[in-house]
N, C-alpha and C positions, 0 to 999 in steps of 0.2 A: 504494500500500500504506500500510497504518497501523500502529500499535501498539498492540495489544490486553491488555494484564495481564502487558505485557511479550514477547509474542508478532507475528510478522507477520501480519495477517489483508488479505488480498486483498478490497478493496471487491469487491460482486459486479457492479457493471457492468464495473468493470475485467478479472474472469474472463472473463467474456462477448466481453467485447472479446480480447482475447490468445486466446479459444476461435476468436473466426472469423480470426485470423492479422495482427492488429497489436498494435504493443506503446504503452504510455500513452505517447503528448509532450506532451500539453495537461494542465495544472494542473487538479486536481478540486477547484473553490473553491466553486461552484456547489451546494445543494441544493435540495429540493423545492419550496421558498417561491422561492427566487430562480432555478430553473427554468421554473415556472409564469410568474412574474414576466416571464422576456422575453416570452414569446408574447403574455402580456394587454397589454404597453407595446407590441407590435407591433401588436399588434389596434387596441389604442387608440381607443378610443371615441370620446375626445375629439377623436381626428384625423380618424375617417373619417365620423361624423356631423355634425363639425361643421365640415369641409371640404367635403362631398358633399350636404347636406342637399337642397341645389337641386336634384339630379337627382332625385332622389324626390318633390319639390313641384314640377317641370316634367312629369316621368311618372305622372301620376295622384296627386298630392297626398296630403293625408292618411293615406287608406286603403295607398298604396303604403309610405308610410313607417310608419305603425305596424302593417299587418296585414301587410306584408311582410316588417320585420323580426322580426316571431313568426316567420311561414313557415320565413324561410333562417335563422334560427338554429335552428330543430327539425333541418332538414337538413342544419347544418352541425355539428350534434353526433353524427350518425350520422356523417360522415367523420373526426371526431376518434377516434371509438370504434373505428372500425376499424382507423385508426391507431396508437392508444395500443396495440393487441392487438400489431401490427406489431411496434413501438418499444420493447415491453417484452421481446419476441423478440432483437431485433439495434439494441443501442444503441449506433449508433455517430453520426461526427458526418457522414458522410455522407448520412443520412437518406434519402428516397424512392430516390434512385440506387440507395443501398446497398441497401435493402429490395429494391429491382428484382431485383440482380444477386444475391442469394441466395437467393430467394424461385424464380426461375425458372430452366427445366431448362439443366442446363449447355450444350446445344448451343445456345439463347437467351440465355443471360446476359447476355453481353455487349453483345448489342444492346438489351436490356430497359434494359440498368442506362444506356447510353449514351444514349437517346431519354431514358429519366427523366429524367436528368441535363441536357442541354440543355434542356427545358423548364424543368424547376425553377429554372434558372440565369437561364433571360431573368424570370419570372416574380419571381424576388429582386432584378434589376436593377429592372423596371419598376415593383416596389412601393415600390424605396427612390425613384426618381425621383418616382412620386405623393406620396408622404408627403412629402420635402423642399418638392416644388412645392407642396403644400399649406400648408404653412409659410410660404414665400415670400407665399405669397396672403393668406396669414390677417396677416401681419404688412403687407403693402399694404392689406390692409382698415382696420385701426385706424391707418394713418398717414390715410390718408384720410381716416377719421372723424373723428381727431384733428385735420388742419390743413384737410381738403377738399383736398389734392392727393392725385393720381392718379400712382402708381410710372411710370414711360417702361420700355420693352421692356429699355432698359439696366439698368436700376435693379432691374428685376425677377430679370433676369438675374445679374445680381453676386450678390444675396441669394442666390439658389439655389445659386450657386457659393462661396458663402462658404459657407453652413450646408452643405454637403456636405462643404467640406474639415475644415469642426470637428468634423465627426463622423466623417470620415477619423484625426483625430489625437485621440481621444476613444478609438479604438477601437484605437492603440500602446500604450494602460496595460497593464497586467495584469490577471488573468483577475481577481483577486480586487476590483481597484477596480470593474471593468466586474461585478459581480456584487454588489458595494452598490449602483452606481449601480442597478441595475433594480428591489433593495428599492423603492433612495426612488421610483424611477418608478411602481411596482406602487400607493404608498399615495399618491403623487400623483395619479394616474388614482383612483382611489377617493373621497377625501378631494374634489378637485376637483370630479370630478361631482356628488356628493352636495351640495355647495357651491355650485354652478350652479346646480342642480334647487330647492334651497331659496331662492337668491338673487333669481333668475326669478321666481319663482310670486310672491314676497314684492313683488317691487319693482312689477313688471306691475298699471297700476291696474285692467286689468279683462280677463277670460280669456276663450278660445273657449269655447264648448259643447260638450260631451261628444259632442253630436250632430255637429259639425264635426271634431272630432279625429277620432271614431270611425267615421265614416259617410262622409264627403265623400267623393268620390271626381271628379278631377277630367280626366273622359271626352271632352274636348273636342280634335278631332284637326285640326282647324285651323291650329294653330300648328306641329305639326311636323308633318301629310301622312300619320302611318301607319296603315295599314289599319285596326286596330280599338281597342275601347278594352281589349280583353285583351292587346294587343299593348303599349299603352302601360304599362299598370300591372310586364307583365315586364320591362320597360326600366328601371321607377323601381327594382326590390328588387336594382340594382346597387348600388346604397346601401352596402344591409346586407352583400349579399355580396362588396363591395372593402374593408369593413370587419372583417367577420370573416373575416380571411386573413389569412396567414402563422404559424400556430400551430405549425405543422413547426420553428420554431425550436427547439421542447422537444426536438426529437431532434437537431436541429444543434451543442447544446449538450449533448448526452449524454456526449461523451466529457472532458467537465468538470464533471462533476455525480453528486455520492457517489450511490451504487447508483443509478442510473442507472437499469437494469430496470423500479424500484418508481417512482423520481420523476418521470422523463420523463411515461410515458402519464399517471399523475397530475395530474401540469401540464398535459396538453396540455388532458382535461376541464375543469379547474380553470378554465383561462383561459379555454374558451371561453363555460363554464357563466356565469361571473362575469360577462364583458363584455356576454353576452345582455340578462342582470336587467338590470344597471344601465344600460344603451346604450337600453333599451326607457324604462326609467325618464326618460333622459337626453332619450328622442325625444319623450315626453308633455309635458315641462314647454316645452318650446321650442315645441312645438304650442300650447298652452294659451294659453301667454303671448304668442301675436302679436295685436299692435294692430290691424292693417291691412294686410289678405290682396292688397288689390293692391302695397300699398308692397312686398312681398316684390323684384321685379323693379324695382321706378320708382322706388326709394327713393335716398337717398346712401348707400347701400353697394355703388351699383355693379352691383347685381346678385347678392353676398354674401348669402346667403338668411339663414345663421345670424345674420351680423353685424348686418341689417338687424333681424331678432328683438331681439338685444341694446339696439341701437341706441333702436329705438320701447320697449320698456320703460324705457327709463333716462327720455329725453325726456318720454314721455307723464307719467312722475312727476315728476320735478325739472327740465324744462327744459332740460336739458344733455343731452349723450351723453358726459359724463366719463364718469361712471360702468361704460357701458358698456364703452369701451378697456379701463379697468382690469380691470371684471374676463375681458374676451376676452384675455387674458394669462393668466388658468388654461390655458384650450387652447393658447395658446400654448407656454409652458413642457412640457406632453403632447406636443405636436407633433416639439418639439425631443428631449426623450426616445424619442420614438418611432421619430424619425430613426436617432439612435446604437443600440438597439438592430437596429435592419434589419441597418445596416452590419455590427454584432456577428455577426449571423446570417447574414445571404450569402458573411459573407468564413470564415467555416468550412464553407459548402457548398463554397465552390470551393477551397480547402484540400484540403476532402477530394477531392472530384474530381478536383484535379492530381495530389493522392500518389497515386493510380490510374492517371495517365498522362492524361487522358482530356480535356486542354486543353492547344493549343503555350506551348510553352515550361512547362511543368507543372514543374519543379525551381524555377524561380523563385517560383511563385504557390504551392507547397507546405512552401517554405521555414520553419522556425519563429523570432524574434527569440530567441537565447538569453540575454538579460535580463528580457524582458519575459513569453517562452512562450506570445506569442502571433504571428498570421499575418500583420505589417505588410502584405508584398508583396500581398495578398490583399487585404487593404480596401482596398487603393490604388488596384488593378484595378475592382473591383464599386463604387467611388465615381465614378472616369472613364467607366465606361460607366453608369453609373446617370445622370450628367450629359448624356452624347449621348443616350440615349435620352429626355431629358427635354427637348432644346430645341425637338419642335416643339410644345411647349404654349405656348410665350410667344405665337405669332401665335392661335390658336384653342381658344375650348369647347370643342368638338368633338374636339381634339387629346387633351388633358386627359380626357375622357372616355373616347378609347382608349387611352389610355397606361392608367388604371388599370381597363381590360375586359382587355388582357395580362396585367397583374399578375394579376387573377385566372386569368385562363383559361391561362398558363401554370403558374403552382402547382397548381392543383385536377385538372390532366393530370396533372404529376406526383405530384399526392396520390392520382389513382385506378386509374394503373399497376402500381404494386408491391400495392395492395390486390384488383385486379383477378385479378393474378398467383396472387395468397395464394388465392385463390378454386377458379380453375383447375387451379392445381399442390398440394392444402393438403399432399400429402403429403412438401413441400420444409416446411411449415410447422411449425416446434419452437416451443409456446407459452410464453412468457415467466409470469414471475409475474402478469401484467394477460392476463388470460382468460377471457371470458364463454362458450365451448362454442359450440353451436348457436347461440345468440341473436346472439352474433357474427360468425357466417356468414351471418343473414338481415341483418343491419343493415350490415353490409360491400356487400351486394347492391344495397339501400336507397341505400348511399353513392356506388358506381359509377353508379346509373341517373340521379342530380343532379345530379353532374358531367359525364354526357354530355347533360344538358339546361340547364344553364346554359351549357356551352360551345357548343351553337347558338344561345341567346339573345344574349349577350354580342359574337355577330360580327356581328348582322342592321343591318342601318342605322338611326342614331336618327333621322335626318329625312329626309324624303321631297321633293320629286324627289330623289335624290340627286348632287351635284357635285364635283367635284372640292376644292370649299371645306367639305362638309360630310360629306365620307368619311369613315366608322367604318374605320380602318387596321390597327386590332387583327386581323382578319384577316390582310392583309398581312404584320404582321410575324410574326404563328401561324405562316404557310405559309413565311415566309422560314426560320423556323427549323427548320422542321417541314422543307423539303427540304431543306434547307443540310444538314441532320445526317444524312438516308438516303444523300444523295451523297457526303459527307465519310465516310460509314462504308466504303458500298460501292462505291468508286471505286477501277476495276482496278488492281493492281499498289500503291498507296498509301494505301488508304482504311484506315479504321480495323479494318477486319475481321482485317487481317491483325495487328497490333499490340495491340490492346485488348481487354483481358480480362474487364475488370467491375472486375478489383479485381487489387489488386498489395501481397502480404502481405508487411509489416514486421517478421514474427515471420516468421523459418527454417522451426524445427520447434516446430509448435505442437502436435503431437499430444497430448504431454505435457498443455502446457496445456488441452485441451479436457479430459482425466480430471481437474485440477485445479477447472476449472471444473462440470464435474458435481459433483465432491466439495462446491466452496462453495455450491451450490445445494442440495444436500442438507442441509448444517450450517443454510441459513440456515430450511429449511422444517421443521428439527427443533423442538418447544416449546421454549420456554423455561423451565427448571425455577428455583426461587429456589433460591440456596445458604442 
């Protein structure tokens, strides 16, 4: 609540919120700017194209990376718009779960919100895992450009576990530090890119062709055995779509973000609209400016696709690759941001999901820090499993690669369940102030058909024969969790059926509250007259 000309005025996300039967404990420091803010820091441009660049120039080159990232970002703004419709409906910080379990009919609920919930949960673990591990990489890349040593398995390992714990303890502040910090991130990814894309083009003695950026397509199934070259190019636009993910942040961060209703699905367009432009932008100038299309692989980076880009532009101009390190520490510094926002965001899903009951031991991990009012026990969790689920990338590519097809393929399930829901059931659905009508039932439709086609892309195997050294595991661990949670629900006499509700209200008697909140909805949709 605030103080309005001397009056109490009930933010309206907080009405909404106390209308479905909880009461405010997280701090609303959070607005529009700085809710948009996390989802574009998690997106992070700078993290995911400039970490992943090489699977899109191993999966059909060029054409995969730049016509693909138009592709999946046209289609990743239909799933945000169906979301934002969701989001501006039920802002709370449990996000898809919660949409789940009020979205669909009471004798589902439960289990709607319960499957949500565990996918979205491994999918928040597995994307902080890629992002840190991408960090880790990106910062062995420029030691190595720097000295020509190569990080040891140990070395690699420590980084990863270091940058996880600081963003474990990054994310004890308070809401309000944690909601400057993602400003300066939002205008650091901004600022940065734009800086890269001018610095590149400027430094690079001499550019691909229009015709090689735009047209190459590199169809050659030799090196990884798969059937065709339609096949491979769906393999590279993992790229774009492990890059554009995690935007569910704007609603994870609802229940600390003034009207909440209006800012949330805002931000979540916002971020994804922005990261598009300039990610596309980001992906032309690194195109342009490579020296020598086979140095990409053979070069001293290892293997670093991006790095190796940075690297032959600096050289081929000045002789050195100072230049380069230095400025591969823009993305680094995004990386690092990008990291502490994850953590920000996972550890208020499972927050929210334990005040639901809906994880053992759930009083611990829904706990709130009463100095800080935020969810310590909660990062603490979603950092040590982001860390297990990230160790088998130190031995293999290949690992790496499915570690962050999980991350997608478990959030994009939970991003098209509760949307799916909304579809089937709309007459559970109460439209929030973000409401496109019809247009947003054909484009919700749009959004569920993506996600059940990127999530059979995403599990098929990237190399051929396939062996036990080069298994895509992203299935694996889908289907671990995918029965772990039907068993753990419906398992006689103890499963979650009997106990779990969907949701577990922190408000008594909310009835009240809901005619309250109708009433603020009302004031807020009244004009505004001048005095």
């Amino acid at each position: 609540m605030s103080l309005e000309n001397g009056k109490q005025v009930v933010d309206s996300g907080e009405a909404r919120l106390i209308a479905l039967g909880y009461k405010q404990e997280l701090k609303r420091d959070f607005n529009l700017f700085t809710n948009g803010a996390i989802s574009f820091s998690i997106i992070s441009i700078l993290t995911g194209v400039t970490g992943s660049l090489g699977i899109a120039m191993n999966n059909g080159g060029p054409v995969a990376a730049v016509w693909g990232w138009v592709w999946v970002a046209v289609m990743t703004m239909t799933v945000g718009i169906a979301m934002a419709e969701i989001v501006s409906s039920l802002p709370s910080s449990g996000g898809p779960y919660f949409w789940s379990a009020q979205l669909a009919t009471k004798k589902h609920s439960a289990f709607a919100a319960w499957m949500t919930g565990w996918f979205n949960l491994l999918g928040q673990a597995a994307v902080t895992a890629g992002i840190d591990f991408t960090l880790a990489n990106h910062l062995a890349a420029m030691w190595l450009l720097a000295s020509g040593k190569v990080f040891t398995q140990g070395e690699l390992l420590g980084t990863y576990a270091v940058f996880l714990a600081v963003h474990a303890l990054i994310n004890f502040l308070p809401t309000r530090v944690l909601a400057i910090m993602n400003a300066v991130s939002a205008i650091w990814h901004i600022v940065g890119t734009f800086t890269l894309i001018i610095l590149l083009l400027s430094v690079a003695p001499t550019h691909q062709t229009a015709e090689y950026v735009f047209t190459t397509f590199n169809n050659d199934t030799s090196a990884t055995g798969v059937p065709s070259p339609a096949y491979i190019f769906l393999l590279g636009i993992l790229m774009s779509q492990f890059t554009l993910t995690g935007f569910d942040a704007c609603g994870h961060m609802s229940e600390e973000t003034k009207s909440a209703d209006r800012s949330a699905p805002w931000g979540i367009i916002l971020a994804i609209g922005t990261s598009a432009v300039v990610g596309w932008g980001y992906i032309l100038a690194l195109l342009f400016s490579i020296q020598d299309v086979a140095n990409l692989t053979a070069g001293n980076a290892n293997g670093y696709t991006s790095g190796q880009i940075f690297y032959d532009a600096f050289y081929a101009r000045y002789g050195t690759g100072t230049g380069a390190v230095v400025a591969m520490g823009i993305p680094l510094i995004a990386m690092f941001f990008c990291g502490a926002s994850s953590v920000t965001s996972n550890s208020r899903m499972l927050w929210s999901f334990s005040r639901d009951g809906a994880v053992p031991g759930w009083r611990l991990w829904s706990s709130v820090n009463p100095w800080t009012k935020t969810p310590i026990n909660a990062v603490c969790f979603m950092v040590v499993l982001a860390f297990i689920l990230g160790l088998p990338m130190l031995n293999s590519v290949t690992a790496f690669t499915a570690v962050i097809s999980i991350s997608t393929i478990g959030l994009y399930i939970s991003y098209a369940i509760p949307i799916f829901i909304r579809l089937i059931n709309n007459k559970n659905f109460e439209p929030g102030p973000f409401c496109l009508g019809a247009l947003g039932v054909v484009i919700s439709w749009i959004a569920v058909i993506w996600v059940c086609f990127i999530t059979v892309v995403f599990v098929l195997p990237g190399l051929y024969p396939v062996t036990s050294m080069n298994l895509n595991y992203a299935p694996v661990a889908v289907g671990i969790v995918l029965f772990g949670a039907l068993i753990f629900f419906f398992f006689p006499y103890i499963g979650a059926y009997r106990w779990y509700r969907g949701e577990r209200h922190t408000v008594e008697d909310f009835s009240m509250h809901k005619r309250e909140a109708e009433a603020a909805k009302a004031a807020a949709a009244e004009p505004k007259v001048a005095a």
